[in-house]
MARBA-3410 file (N, C-alpha, C, O; in Angstrom, 1 decimal):
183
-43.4,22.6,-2.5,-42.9,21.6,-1.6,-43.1,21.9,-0.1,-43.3,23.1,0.1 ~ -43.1,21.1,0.9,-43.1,21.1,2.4,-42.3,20.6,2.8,-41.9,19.4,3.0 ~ -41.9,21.6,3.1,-40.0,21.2,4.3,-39.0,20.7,3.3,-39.3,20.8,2.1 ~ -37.8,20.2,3.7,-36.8,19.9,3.2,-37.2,18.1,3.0,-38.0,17.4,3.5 ~ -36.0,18.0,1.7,-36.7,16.5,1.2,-36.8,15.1,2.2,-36.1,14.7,3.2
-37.7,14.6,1.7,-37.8,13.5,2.8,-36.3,12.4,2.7,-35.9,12.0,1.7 ~ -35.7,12.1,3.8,-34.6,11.2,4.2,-35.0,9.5,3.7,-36.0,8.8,4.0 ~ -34.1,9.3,3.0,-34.3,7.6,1.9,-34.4,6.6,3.2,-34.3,7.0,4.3 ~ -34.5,5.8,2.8,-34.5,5.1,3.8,-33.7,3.3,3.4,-34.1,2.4,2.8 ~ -32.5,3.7,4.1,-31.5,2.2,4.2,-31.6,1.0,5.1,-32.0,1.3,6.2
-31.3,0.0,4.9,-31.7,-1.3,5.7,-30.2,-1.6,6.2,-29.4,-1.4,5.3 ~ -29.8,-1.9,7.2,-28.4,-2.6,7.5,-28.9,-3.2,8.8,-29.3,-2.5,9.7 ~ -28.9,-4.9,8.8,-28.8,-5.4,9.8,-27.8,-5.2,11.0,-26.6,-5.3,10.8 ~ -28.3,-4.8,12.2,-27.2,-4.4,13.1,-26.7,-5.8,13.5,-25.6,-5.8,14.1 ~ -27.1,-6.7,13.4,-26.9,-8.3,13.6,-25.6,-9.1,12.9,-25.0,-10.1,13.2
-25.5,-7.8,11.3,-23.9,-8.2,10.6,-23.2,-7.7,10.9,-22.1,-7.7,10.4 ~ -23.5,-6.7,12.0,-21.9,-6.1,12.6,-21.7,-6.7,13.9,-22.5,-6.9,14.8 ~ -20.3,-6.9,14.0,-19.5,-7.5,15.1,-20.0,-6.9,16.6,-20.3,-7.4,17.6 ~ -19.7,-5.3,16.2,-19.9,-4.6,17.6,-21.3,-4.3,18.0,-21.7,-4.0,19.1 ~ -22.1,-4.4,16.9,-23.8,-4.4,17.2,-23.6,-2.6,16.7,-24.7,-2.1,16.6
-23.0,-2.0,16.6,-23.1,-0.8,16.1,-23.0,0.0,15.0,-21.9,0.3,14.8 ~ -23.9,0.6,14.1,-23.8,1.2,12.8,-23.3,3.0,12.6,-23.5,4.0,13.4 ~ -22.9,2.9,11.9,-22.3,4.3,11.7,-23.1,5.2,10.2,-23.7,4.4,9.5 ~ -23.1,6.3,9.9,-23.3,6.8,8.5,-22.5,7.5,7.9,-22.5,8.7,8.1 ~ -21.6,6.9,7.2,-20.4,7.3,6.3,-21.0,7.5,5.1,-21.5,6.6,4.3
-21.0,9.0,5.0,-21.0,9.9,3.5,-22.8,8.9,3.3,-22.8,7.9,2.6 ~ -23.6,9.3,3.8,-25.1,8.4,3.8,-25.6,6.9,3.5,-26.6,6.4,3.3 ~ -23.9,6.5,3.6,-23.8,4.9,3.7,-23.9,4.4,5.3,-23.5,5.1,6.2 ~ -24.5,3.2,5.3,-25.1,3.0,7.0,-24.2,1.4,6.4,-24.5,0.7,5.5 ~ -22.6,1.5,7.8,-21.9,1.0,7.7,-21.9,0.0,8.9,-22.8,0.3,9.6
-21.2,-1.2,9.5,-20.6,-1.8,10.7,-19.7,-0.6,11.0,-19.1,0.1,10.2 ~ -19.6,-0.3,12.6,-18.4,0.5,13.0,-17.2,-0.4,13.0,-17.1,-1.5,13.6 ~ -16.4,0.2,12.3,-15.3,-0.9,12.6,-15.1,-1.2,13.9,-15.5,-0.8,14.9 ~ -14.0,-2.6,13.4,-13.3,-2.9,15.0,-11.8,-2.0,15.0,-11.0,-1.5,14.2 ~ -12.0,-2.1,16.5,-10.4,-1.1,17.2,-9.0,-2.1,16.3,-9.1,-3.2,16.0
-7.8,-1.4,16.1,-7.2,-2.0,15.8,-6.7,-2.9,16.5,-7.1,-2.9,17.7 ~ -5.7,-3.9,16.2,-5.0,-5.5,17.1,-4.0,-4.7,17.7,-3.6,-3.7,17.2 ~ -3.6,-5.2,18.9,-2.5,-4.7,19.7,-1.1,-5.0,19.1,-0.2,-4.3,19.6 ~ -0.9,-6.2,17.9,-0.2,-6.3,17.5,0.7,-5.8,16.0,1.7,-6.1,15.5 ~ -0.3,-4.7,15.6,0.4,-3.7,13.9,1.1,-3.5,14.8,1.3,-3.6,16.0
1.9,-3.2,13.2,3.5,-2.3,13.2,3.1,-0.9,13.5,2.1,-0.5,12.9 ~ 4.0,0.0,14.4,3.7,1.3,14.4,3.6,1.7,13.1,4.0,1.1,12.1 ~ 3.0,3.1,13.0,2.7,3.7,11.8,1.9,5.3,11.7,1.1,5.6,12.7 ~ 2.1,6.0,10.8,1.2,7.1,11.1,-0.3,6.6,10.6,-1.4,7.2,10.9 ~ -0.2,5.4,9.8,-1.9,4.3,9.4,-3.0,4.5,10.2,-4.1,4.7,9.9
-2.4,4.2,11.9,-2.7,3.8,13.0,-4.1,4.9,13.2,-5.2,4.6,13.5 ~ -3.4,6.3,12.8,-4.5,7.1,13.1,-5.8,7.4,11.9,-6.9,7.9,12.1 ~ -5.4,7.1,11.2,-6.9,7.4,10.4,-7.3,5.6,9.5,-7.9,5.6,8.4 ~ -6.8,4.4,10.2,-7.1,3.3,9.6,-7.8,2.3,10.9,-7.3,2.2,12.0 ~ -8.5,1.9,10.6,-9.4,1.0,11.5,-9.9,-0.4,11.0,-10.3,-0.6,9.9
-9.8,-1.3,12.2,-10.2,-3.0,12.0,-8.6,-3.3,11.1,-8.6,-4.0,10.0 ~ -7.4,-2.6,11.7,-5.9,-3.4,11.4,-5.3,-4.6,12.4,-5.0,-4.8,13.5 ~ -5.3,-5.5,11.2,-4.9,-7.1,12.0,-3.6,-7.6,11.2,-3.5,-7.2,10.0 ~ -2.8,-8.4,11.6,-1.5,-9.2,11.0,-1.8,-10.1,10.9,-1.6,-10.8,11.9 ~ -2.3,-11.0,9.7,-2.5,-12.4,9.0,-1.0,-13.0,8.7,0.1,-12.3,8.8
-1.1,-14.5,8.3,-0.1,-14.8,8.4,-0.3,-16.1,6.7,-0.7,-17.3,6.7 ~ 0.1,-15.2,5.7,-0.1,-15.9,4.5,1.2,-16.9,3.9,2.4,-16.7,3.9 ~ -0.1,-18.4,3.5,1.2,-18.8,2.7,1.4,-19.5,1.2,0.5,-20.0,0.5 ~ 2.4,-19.4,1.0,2.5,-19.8,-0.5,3.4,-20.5,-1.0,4.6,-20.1,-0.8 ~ 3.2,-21.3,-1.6,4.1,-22.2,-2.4,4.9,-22.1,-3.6,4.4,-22.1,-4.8
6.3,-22.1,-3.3,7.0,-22.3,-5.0,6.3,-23.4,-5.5,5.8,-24.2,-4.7 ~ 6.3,-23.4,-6.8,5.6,-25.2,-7.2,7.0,-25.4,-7.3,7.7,-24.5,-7.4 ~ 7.4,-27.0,-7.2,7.6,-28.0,-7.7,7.8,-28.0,-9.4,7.3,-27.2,-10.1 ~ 8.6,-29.0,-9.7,8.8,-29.7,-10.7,7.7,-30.4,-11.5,7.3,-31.3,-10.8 ~ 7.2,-30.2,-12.7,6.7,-31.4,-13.3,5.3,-31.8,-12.2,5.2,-33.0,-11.8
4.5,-31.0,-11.8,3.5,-31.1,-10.4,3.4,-31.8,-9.6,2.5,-32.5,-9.3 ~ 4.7,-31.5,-9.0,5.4,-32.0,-7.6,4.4,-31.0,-6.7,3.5,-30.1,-7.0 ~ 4.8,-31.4,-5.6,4.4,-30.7,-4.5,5.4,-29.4,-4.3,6.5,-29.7,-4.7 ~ 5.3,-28.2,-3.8,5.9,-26.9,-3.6,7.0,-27.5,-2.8,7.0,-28.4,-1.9 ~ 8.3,-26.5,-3.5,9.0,-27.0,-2.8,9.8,-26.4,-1.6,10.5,-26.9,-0.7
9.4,-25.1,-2.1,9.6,-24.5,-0.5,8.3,-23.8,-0.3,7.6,-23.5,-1.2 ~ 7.9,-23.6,0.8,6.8,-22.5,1.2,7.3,-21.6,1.9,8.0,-21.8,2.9 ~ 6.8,-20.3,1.3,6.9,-19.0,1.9,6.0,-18.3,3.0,4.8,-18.1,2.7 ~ 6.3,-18.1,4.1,5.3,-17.4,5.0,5.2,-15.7,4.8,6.2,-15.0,5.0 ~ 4.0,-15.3,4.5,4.7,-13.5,4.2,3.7,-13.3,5.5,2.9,-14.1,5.9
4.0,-11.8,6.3,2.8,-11.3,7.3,2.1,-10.4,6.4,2.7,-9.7,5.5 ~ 1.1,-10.3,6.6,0.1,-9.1,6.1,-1.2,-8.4,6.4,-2.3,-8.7,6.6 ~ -0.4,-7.2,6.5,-1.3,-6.5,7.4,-2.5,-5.9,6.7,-2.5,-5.3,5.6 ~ -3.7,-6.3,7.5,-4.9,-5.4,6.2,-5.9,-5.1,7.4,-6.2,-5.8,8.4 ~ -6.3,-4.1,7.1,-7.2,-2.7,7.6,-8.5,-2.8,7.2,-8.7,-2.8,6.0
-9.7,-3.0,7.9,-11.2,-2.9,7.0,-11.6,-1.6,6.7,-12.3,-1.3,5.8 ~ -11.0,-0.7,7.4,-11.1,0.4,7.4,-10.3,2.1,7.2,-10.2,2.9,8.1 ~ -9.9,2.1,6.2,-8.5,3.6,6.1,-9.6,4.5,5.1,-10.5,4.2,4.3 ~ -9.2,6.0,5.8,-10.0,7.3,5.7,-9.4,7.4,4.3,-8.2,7.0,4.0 ~ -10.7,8.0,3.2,-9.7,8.8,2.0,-10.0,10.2,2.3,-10.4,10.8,3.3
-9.8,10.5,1.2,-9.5,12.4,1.3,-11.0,12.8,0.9,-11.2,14.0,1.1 ~ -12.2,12.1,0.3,-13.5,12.4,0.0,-14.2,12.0,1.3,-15.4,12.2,1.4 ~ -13.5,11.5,2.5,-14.6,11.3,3.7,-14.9,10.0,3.8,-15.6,9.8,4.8 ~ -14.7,8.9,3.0,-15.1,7.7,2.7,-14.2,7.0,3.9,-13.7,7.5,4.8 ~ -14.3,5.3,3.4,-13.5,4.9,3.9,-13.3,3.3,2.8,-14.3,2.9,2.3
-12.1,2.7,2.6,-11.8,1.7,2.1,-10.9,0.7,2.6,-10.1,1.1,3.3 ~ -11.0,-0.7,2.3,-10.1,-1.4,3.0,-9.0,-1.7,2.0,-9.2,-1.5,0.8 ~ -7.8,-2.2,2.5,-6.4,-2.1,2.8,-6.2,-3.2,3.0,-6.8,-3.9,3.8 ~ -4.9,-3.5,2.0,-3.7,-4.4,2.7,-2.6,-4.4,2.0,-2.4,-4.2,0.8 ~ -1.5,-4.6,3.2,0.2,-4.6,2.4,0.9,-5.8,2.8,0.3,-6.5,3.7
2.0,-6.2,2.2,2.9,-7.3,2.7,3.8,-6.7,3.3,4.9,-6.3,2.8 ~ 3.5,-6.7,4.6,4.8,-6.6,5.5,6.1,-6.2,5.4,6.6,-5.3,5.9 ~ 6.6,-7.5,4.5,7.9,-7.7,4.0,8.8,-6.6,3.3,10.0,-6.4,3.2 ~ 7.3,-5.9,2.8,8.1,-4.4,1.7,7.9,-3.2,2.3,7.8,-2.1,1.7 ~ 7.8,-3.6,3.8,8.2,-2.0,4.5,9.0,-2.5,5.7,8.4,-2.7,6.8
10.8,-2.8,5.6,11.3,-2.8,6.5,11.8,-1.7,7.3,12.2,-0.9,6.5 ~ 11.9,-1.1,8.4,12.4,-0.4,9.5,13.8,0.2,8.2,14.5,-0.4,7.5 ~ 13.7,1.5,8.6,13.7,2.6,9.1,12.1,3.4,8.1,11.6,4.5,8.0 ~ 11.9,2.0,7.4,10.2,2.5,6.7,9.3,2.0,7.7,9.3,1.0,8.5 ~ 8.1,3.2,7.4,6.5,2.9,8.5,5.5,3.0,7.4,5.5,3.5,6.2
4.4,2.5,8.1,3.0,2.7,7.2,2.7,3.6,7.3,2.5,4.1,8.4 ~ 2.4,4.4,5.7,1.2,5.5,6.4,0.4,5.3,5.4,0.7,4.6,4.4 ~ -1.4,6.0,5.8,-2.3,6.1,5.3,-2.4,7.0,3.7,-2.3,8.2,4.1 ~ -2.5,7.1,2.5,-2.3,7.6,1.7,-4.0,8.2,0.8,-3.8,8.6,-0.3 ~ -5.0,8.3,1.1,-6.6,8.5,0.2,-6.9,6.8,0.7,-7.4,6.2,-0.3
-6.7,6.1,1.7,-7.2,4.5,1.4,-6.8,3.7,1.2,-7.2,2.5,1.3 ~ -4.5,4.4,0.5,-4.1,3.3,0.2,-3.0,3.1,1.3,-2.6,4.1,1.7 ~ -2.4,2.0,1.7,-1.4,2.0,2.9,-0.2,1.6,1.8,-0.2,0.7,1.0 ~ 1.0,3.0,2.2,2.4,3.2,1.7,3.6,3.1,2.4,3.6,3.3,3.6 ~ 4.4,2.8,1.9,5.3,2.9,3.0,6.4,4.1,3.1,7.0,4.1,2.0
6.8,4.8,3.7,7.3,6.0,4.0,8.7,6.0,4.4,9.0,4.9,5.0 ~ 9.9,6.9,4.4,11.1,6.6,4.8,11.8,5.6,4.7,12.5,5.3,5.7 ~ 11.7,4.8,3.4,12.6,4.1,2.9,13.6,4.7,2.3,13.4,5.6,1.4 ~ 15.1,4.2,2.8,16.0,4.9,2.4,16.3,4.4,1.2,16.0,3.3,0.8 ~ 17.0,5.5,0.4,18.2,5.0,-1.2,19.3,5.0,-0.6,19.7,5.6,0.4
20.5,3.8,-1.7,21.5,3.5,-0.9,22.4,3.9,-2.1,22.1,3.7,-3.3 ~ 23.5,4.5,-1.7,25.1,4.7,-2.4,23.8,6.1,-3.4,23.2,6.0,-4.4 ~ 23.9,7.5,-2.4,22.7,8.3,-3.2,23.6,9.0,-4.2,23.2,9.5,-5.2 ~ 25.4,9.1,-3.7,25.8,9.4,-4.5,26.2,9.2,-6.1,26.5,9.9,-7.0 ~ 25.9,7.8,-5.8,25.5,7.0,-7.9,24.3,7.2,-7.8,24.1,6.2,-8.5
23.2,7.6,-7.5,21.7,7.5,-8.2,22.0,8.6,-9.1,22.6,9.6,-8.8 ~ 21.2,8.1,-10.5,21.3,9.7,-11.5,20.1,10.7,-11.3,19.2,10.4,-10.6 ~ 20.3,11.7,-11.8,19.5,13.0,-11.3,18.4,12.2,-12.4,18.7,11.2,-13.1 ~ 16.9,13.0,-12.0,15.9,12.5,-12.3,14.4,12.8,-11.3,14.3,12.6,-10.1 ~ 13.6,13.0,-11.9,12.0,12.8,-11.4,11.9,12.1,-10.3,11.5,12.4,-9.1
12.5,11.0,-10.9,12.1,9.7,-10.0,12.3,9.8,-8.6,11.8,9.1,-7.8 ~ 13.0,10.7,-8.4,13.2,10.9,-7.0,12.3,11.3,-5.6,12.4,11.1,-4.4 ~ 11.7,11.7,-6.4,10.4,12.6,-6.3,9.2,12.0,-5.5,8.5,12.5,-4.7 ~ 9.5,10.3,-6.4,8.0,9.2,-6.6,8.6,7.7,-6.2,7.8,6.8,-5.9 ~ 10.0,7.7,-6.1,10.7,6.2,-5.9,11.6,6.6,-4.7,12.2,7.7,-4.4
11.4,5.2,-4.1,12.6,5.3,-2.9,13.0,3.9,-2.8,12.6,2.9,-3.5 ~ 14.0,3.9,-1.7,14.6,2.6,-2.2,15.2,2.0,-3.5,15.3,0.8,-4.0 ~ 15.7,3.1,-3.8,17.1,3.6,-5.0,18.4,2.6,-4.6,18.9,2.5,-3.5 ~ 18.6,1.9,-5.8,20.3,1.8,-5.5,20.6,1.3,-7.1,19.9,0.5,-7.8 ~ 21.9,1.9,-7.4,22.7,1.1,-8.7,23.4,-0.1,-8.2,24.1,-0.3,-7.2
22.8,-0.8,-9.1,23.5,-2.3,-9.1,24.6,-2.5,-10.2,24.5,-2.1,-11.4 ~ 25.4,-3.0,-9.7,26.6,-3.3,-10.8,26.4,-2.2,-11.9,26.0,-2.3,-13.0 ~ 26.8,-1.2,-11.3,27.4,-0.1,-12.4,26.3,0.5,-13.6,26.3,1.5,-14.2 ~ 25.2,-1.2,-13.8,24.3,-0.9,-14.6,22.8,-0.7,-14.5,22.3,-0.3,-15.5 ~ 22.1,-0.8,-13.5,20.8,-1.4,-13.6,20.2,0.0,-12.1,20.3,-0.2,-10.8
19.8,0.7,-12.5,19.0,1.4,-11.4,17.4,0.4,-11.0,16.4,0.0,-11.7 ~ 17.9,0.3,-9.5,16.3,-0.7,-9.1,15.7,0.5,-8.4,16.5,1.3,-7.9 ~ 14.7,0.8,-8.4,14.2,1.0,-7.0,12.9,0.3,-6.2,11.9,0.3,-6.9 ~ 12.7,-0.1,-5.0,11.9,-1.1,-4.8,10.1,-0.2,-4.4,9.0,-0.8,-4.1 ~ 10.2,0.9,-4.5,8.9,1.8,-4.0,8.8,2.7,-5.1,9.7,3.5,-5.1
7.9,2.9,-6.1,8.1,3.7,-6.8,6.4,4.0,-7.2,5.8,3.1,-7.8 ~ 5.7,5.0,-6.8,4.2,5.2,-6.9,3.9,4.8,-8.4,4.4,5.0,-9.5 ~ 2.5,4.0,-8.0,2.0,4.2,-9.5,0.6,5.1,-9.8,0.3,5.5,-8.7 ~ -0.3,5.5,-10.7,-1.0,6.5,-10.5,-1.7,6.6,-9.8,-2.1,7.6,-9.2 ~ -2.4,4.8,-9.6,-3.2,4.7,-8.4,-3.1,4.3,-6.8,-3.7,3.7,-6.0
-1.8,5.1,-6.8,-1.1,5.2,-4.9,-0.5,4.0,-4.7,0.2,4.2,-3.7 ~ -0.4,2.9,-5.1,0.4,1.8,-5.4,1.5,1.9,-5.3,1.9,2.7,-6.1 ~ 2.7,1.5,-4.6,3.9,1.1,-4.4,4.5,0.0,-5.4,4.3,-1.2,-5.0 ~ 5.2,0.1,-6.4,6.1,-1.1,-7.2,7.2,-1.4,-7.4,7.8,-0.3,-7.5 ~ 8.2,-2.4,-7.6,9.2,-1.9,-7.8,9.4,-1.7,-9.1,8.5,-1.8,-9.9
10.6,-1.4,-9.6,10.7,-1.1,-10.9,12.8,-1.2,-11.4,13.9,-0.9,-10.9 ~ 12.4,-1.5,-12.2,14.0,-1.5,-12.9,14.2,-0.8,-14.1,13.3,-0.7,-15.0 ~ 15.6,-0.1,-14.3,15.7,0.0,-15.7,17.2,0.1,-16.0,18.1,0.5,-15.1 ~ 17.5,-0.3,-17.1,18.7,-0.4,-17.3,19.5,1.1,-17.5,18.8,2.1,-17.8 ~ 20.7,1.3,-17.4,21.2,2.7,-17.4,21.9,3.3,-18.5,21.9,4.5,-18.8
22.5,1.9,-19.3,22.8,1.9,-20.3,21.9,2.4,-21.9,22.4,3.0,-22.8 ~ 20.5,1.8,-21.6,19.7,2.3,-22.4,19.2,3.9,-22.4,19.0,4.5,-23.4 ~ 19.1,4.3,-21.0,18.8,6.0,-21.1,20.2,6.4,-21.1,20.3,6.9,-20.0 ~ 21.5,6.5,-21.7,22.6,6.7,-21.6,22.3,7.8,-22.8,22.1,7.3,-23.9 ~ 22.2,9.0,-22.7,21.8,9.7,-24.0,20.9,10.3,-23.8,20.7,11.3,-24.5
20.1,10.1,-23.0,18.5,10.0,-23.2,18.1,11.1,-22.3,17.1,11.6,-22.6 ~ 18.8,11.8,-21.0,18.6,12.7,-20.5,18.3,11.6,-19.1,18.8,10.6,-18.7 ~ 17.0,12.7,-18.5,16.2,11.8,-17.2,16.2,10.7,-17.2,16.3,10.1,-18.3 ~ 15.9,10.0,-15.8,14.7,9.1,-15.5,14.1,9.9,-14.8,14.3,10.9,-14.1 ~ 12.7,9.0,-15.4,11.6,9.3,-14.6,10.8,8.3,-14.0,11.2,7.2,-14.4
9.8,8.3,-13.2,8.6,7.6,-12.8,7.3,7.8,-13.7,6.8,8.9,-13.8 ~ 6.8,6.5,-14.5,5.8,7.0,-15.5,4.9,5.9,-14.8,5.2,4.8,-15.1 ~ 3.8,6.1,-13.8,3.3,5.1,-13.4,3.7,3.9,-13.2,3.5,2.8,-13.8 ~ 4.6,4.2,-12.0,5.1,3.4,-11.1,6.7,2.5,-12.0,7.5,1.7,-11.4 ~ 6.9,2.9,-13.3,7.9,2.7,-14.1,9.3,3.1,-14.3,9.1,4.3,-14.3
10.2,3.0,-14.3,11.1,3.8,-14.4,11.4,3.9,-15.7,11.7,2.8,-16.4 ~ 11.3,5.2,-16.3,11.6,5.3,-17.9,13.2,6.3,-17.7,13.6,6.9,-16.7 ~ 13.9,6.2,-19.6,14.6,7.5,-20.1,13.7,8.6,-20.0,14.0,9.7,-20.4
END
């Protein structure tokens, strides 16, 4: 052989990027993203997520018998073209707003945006368990029903999850089994 191997050769119109500028991510020839909007929610996201904007989605309860919706819901949602993973990559992102209220913030997770510092409420009824570990936004409902509204699922996903208390009565733990709350 002569010299080290010859460099492939990639096509990326500089004409489909916004800013006219290309980057090489992990030997992908990408658009540089855009800077984030002045308007995200603070977050630790902010620093390793790029091209973050606040859309404004909407959707309709249906109606009756195919009426027209009868209420419509506005959710905000924030989505990112660009959040760092832990292999050097980059992927895009998005969350609903709605399920990261204050004293919770966004953070960046491998690509996925989570929400962090959501509190559990009355910590003194939550039962001992895993789950604690993986779910936030804990609370016993009516004596019977552990909710929690954040609970990881394998693939960095946020869910909520229910389970009744009555049924693991016996049973030992809960846990978090992919974003689940099991006995």
């Amino acid at each position: 052989g002569h010299g080290p191997a010859s460099p492939s050769s990639v096509l990326l119109s500089s004409d489909s990027c916004q800013s006219n500028l290309v980057e090489n991510i992990q030997s992908e020839l990408r658009c540089q993203p855009r800077p984030n909007e002045g308007d995200i929610p603070e977050g630790p996201y902010a620093q390793s997520c790029l091209g973050c904007r606040v859309s404004v989605a909407r959707s309709g309860a249906p109606g009756g018998g195919g009426s027209p919706p009868t209420t419509t819901m506005t959710t905000r949602v924030l989505s990112c073209t660009d959040c760092s993973t832990m292999s050097g990559g980059r992927r895009e992102a998005v969350y609903d707003l709605s399920r990261c209220q204050l004293p919770g913030k966004l953070d960046n997770n491998n690509g996925i945006l989570k929400c962090i510092g959501v509190p559990n409420h009355g910590t003194r009824s939550l039962p001992p368990g895993g789950y604690l570990n993986s779910c936030a936004g804990c609370v016993v409902e009516k004596g019977m029903m552990l909710r929690c509204t954040h609970c990881e699922a394998a693939d960095g996903r946020q869910v909520e999850s229910v389970v009744s208390l009555d049924e693991c009565e016996g049973k030992g733990r809960i846990d978090n089994r992919n974003g689940d709350l099991v006995c």
